[in-house]
N, C-alpha and C positions, 0 to 999 in steps of 0.2 A: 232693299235699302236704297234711300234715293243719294245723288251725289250732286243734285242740283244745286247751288248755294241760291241766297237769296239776292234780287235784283239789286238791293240798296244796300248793298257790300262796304263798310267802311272804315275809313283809318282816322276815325276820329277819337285821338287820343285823352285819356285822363293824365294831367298834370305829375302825378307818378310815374307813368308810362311814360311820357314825353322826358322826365329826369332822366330813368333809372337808362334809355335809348344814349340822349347825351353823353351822360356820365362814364358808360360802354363804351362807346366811340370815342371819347378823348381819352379813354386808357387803354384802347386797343391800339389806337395811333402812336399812343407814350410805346408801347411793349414792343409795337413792330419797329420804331425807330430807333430803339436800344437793338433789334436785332433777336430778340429772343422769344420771340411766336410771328407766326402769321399766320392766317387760312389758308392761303391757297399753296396747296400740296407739291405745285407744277415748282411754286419759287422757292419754297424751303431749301432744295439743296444747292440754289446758289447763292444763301446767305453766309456759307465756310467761306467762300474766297472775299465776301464782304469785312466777316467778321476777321479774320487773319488780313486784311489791310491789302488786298492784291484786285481789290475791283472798285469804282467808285460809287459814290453814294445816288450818283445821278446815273451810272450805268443800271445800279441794282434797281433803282427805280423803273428805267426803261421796260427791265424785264417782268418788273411785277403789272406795269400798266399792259404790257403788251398779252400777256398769259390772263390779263383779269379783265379787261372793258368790256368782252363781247359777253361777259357771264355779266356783268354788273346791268350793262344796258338792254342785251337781249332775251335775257331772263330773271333775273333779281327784280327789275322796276315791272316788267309785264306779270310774273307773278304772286306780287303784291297790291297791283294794284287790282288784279282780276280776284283775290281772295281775299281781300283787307288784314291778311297776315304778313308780318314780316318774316324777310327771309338771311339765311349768312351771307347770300351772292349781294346782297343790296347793303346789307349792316357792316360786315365786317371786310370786305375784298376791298372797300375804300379805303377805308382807315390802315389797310398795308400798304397802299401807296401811298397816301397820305404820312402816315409815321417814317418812311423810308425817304420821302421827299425833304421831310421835313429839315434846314440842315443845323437846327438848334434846338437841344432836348425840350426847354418851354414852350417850342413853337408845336410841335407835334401836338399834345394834348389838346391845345388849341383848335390844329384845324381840324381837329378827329371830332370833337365837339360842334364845330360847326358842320360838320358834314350831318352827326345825330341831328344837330337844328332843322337842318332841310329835309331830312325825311320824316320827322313825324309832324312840319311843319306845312312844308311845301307838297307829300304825297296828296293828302286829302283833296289840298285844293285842285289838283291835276284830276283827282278820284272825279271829285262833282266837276269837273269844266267837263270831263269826256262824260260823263252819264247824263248830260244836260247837250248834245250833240245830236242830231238825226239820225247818224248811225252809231251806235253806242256799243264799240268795240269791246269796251272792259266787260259790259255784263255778256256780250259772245263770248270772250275768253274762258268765262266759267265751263262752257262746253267742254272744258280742257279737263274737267274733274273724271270724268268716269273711266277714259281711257287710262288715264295716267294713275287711278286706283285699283283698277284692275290687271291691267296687263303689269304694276311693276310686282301684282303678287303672285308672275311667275319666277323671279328671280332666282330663287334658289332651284328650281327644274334645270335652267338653262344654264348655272353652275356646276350643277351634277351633272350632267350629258357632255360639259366640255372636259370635266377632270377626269370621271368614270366610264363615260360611256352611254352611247345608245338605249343599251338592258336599262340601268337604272334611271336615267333619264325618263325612259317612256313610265318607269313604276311612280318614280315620284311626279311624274304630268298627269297620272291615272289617279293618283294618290290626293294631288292637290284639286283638282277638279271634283274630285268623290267630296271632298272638306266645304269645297266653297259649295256646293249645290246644299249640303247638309245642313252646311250656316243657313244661308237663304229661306232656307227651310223651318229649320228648329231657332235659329235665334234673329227674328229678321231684324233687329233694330240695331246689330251687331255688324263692323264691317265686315263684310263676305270674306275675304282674304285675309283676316288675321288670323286664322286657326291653321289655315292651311302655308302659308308663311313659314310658322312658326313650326312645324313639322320639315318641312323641309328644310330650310335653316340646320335645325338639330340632327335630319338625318346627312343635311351635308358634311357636320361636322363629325357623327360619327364613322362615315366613312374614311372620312380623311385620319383620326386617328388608328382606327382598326388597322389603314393602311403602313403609318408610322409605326405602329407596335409590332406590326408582323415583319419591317422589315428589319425592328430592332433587336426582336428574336433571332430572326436569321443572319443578321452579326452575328451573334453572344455564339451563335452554336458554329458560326466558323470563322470563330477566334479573331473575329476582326473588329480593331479598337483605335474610339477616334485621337487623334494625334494634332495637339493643337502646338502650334510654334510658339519658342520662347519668348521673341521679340515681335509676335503679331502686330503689326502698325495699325490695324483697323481694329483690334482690341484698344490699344494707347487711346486712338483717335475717338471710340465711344466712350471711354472712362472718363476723359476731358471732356466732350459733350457732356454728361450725367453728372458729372462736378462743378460744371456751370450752370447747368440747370439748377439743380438745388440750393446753391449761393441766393437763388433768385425766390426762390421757396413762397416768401412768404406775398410778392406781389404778383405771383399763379396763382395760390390761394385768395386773392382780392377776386381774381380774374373769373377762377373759377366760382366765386360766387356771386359775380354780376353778370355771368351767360346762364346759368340755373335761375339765377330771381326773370332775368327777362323771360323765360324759358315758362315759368310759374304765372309770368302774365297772362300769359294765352294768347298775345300778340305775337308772336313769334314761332316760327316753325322749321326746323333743321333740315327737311328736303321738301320736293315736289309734293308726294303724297300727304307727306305730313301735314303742307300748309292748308291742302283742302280738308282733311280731318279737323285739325283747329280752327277753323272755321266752318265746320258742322258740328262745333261741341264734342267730337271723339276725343275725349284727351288721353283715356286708355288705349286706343286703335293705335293715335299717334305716338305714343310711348311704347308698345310693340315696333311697329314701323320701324321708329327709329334706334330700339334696340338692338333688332338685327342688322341693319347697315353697319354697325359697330363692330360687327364680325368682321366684315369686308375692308376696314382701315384700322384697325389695332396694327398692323404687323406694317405697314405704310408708313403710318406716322412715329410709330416706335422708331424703325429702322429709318427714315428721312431726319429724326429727331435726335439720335445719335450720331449720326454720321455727318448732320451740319450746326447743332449747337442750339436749334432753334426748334421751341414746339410748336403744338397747335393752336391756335386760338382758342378754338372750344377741347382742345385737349383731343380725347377719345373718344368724343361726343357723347359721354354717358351721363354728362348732366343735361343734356337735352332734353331724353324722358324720364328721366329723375326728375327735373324743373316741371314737366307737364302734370305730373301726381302730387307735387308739394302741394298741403294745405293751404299754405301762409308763405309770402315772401322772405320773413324772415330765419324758419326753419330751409328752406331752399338757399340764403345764402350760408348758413352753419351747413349743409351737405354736399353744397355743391365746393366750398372751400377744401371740406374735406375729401373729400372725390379726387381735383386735383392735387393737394398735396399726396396724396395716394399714390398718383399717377407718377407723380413726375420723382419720385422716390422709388417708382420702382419700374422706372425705364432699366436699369440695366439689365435685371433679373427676367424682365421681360424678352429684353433681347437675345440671353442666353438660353430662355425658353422655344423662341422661336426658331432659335438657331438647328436643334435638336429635334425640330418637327416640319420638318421640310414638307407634307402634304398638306399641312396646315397651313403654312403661308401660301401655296399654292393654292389651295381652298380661298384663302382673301384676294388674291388678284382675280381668281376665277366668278367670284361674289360682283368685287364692284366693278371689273368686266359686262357682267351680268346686269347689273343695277343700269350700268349706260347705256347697254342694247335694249332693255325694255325701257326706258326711259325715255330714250330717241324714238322710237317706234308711237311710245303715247303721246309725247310732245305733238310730234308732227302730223300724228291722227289727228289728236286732241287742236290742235291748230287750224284743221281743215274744215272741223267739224265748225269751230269757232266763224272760222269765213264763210262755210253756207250759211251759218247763221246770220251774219248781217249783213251779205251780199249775193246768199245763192251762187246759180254759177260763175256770174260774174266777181264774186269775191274769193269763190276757188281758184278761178284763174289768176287774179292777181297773187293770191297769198303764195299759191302753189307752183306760180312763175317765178317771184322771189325768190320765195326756198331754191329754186332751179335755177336760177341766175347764180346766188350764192356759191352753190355745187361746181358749178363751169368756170367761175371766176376761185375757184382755189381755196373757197370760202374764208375769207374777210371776217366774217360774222362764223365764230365758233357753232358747230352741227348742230350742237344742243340747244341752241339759245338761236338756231336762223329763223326757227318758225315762227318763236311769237312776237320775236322782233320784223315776222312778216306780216303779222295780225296787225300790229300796230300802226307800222309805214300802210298797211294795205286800210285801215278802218281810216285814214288821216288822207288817203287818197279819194276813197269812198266819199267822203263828206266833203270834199273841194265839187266832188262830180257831181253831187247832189245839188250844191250852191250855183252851179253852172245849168242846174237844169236838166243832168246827163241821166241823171239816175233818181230812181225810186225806193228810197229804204223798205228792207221787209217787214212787215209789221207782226207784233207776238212776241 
């Protein structure tokens, strides 16, 4: 299976595209400035002391820009512009600081709107100014595709091994290797890694239930019964979250079906892997992909969602590969509406489910623990690989100093997002050296 993309990668948007982008971004700025969604996971739970009046609006801000710029600029713009897919780090991390800045509800929509203007406006042109450069950084970055689809389909091995153990570990690494050679084999035009994903995934989960059932058994037979308090305050406190949320009902269901229709464009892509799949045409790969990452944040964004009042943007992300199999945009927003009202109706039940399966939430932290160590690992392969490509050693050594300076300096520049924010600074140095006469681009 090849993971090349092609050289003239681009964000040249159709007029619907460019709306429906808009139109998203001034109602995801409207949502985070009311307080009642945003993406990034890190600031949801200090939107409670916002929304109960004990923090200010220009504090809350501080914290969402300070948790979100190094993903907006060191990863979100670098891997959009290297795969002509958009991504949530570029789309919607602004528009939470944007809506939470905002300090008048008309104003929010607004600049959530202009910020859609500039990216499907202003990417393109940045697309062709660096593809018309000597050293042409973005089409190196594609380099980024193969590590970062292969190694992140060990995810679920390196879940198993941290939850269970060594033994199953090594079964499901023997297990998923056995998958992806078979793929390669028998289905080559298939990604390697979806079958074998997808097995582990499910053998993670039945572990972790097997685990829960056995120990609910051995309660039952020694008489031991859970005992919940009368006046639980963090029961009050999720009932109040789950009865704001649904007041709110019906403009999640708008939400929810303008991140499904963008989703249905095929512009758009919900993580790293995915965005190089959507832009090789995989829309089923990507819709796998993204369906088991959903494993790893149901119980995150449930339990950050109750406890601060505030959901997700894209919810549970199950309209993301929901949206990549829609026929038609307009059956994707009838699904993905009702996907969220779904969701956000049955946060509580959820919560009391999760409560009751303690290996299972373990199982999700253990997942997108997982999801960032492979991830980190292919970023910063995939980064390196990028700078021999259009600088050889001398491109290694800048990118890879970067990265190293990053590290030594306390990192400034979030882990996941220092590399190809080193590609970039490193290709925009490269091409100053070349104008100076210092250097020779590679050619190929």
């Amino acid at each position: 299976m090849s993971t090349t993309l092609a050289a003239g990668t681009s964000l040249d948007f159709t007029l619907a595209q460019q709306l429906t982008v808009i139109a998203l971004c001034a109602l995801t700025a409207y949502i985070s400035h009311m307080a009642l969604a945003v993406f990034n996971d890190g600031v949801r739970p200090f939107l409670l002391d916002f929304i109960q009046g004990r923090t200010t609006r220009s504090a809350t801000t501080a914290v969402s820009f300070g948790l979100s710029a190094g993903f907006i600029f060191g990863l979100g713009a670098p891997m959009a512009l290297s795969t002509g897919v958009l991504n949530p780090w570029l789309v919607f991390l602004p528009t939470d600081i944007l809506g939470i800045l905002a300090p008048k509800k008309w104003l929010a929509p607004i600049l959530g709107g202009a910020w859609g203007a500039v990216v499907v406006f202003g990417l393109n042109g940045a697309n062709n100014v660096a593809h018309d450069l000597p050293v042409d950084f973005i089409t190196a970055m594609q380099q980024m595709s193969t590590p970062i689809l292969f190694l992140f389909t060990l995810f679920p091995v390196l879940a198993i091994t941290k939850q269970f153990g060594r033994k199953w570990g090594a079964v499901a690494g023997v297990l998923e290797l056995a998958l992806v050679v078979m793929t390669m084999k028998v289905w080559p035009k298939m990604f390697a890694g979806a079958l074998a994903m997808a097995v582990g995934v499910l053998m993670l989960i039945a572990l972790a239930v097997a685990k829960d059932m056995k120990q609910r058994r051995a309660d039952r037979a020694a008489g031991v019964t859970e005992v919940v308090p009368e006046d639980d305050p963090m029961a009050s406190l999720f009932s109040a979250s789950a009865a704001r949320l649904r007041t709110y009902l019906p403009l999640f269901m708008v939400l929810g079906a303008g991140v499904c229709v963008l989703a249905q464009m095929h512009i758009f892509g919900g993580g790293e892997a995915t965005s190089f799949l959507i832009a090789k045409g995989q829309y089923a790969e990507a819709a796998q992909v993204d369906f088991y990452r959903v494993f790893g944040f149901i119980p995150l964004i449930a339990t950050t969602a109750l406890a601060s009042g505030a959901y997700g943007i894209a919810g549970f992300t199950l309209v993301y590969p929901i949206g990549y199999l829609m026929p038609n945009p307009f059956l994707a927003a009838v699904v993905g509406a009702a996907v969220f009202a779904a969701e956000v109706l049955a946060l509580s039940y959820i919560g009391k489910v999760l409560g009751k399966l303690p290996s299972v939430r373990d199982s999700s932290e253990h997942l997108r623990s997982a999801i960032g160590d492979t991830l980190q690992l292919a970023i910063l392969f995939g980064s390196l690989m990028a700078a021999n490509a259009m600088g050889g050693g001398l491109g290694i050594l800048v990118v890879g100093g970067l990265y190293l300076m990053n590290e030594a300096m306390g990192r400034p520049v979030v882990k996941m997002a220092a590399a190809p924010a080193a590609v970039i600074v490193g290709g925009i140095l490269l091409n100053v050296l070349y104008w100076l006469d210092l250097f020779t681009p590679i050619k190929g």
